[in-house]
N, C-alpha and C positions, 0 to 999 in steps of 0.2 A: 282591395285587400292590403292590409298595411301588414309590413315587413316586421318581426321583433327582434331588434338588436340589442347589443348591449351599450350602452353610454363607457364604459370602462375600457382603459386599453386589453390587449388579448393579454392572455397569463403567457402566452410563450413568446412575446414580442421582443425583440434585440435592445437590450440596456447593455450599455456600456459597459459599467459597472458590474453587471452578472460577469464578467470575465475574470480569468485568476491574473493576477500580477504578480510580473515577473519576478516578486520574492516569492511566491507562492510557487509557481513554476519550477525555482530552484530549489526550494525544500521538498516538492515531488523527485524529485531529481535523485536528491542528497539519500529520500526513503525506497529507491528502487530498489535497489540490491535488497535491504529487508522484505518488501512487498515480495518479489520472485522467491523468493527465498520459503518463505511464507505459502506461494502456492505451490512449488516443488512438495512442501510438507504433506498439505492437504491434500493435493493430486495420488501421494503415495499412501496416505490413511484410507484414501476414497478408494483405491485400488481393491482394501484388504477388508469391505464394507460385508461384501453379501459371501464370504469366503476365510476359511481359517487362514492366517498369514505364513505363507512359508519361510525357509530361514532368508531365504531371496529379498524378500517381503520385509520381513524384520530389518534387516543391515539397510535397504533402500530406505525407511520410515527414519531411522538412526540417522543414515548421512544426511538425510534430509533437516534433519532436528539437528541436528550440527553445524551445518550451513545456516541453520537460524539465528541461532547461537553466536555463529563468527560476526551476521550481517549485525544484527543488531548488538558487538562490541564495539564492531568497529564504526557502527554511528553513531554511538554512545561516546568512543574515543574523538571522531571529530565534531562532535556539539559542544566536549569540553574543552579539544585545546583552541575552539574559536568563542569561546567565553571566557577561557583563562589568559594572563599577560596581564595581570595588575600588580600593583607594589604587594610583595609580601611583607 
């Protein structure tokens, strides 16, 4: 009885390359605070899914959306002052 293999390497086999570089690494970095920020939101919309939102509910979903709000100024703030510093 003969074996059937494939001639191809495996699809999950270790490349090199499949790995993030360490710029990649530091831009995950830089988008954390937004990301958490992000699931705090979602965790407190999810909360109010299968239920009317109480005022508890409401102000939680708020500060939630507001932490969104700050995380993604302030990576918005440093994307620009490390692209700005040319002659004006």
């Amino acid at each position: 009885m003969d074996n059937i293999v494939t001639v191809q390497d495996a699809v999950t086999a270790f490349e090199p390359w499949l790995e993030p570089t360490g710029a990649e690494l530091d831009a995950i970095d830089l988008e954390m605070p937004a990301i958490l920020a992000d699931i705090d939101l979602i965790d407190a919309q999810i909360t109010t899914l299968d239920r009317a939102p109480t005022e508890l509910d409401i102000r939680r979903i708020r500060r939630a959306y507001r932490r969104v709000l700050a995380a993604e100024r302030d990576q918005a703030n440093r994307a620009g002052a490390s692209t700005a510093g040319g002659a004006a």
